[in-house]
C-alpha positions, 0 to 999 in steps of 0.5 A: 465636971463643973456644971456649964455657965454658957452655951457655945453655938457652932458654925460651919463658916466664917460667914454663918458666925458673923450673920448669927452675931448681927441677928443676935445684936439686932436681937437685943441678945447678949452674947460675945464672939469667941474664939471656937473652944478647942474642945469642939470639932467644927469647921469654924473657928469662931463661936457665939456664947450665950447665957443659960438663960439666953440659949433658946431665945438665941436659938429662936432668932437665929433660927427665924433669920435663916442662920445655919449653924452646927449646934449648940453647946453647954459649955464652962467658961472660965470668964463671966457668961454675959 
């Protein structure tokens, strides 16, 4: 297996992704909202990708926020982690 160039951070509701994707904005944190990769069996079927570099600053924020979510995960994304 290719060596993962993002993380994907999971969530349980609709509503968990979209409060992760403001704190992580508001953050300054690059990120892009995804479509949950197929891969991955979570009650949501939107995710937040993350640089390598990013995940635990992104970690941090979300987690000083209140934001709950189902994990976090290596993952290879065909398109440019940003």
């Amino acid at each position: 297996m290719d060596e993962p160039n993002c993380f994907v951070i999971l969530f349980h509701s609709t509503h968990q992704a979209l409060r992760g994707e403001e704190v992580l904005k508001a953050a300054g944190i690059e990120h892009a909202v995804i479509n949950t990769p197929r891969e991955f069996s979570v009650d949501c079927g939107i995710s937040l990708r993350v640089g390598v570099t990013s995940r635990e600053e992104a970690e941090r924020a979300l987690r000083a926020e209140g934001v709950v979510f189902a994990g976090i995960a290596p993952y290879r994304s065909r398109f440019q982690a940003r």
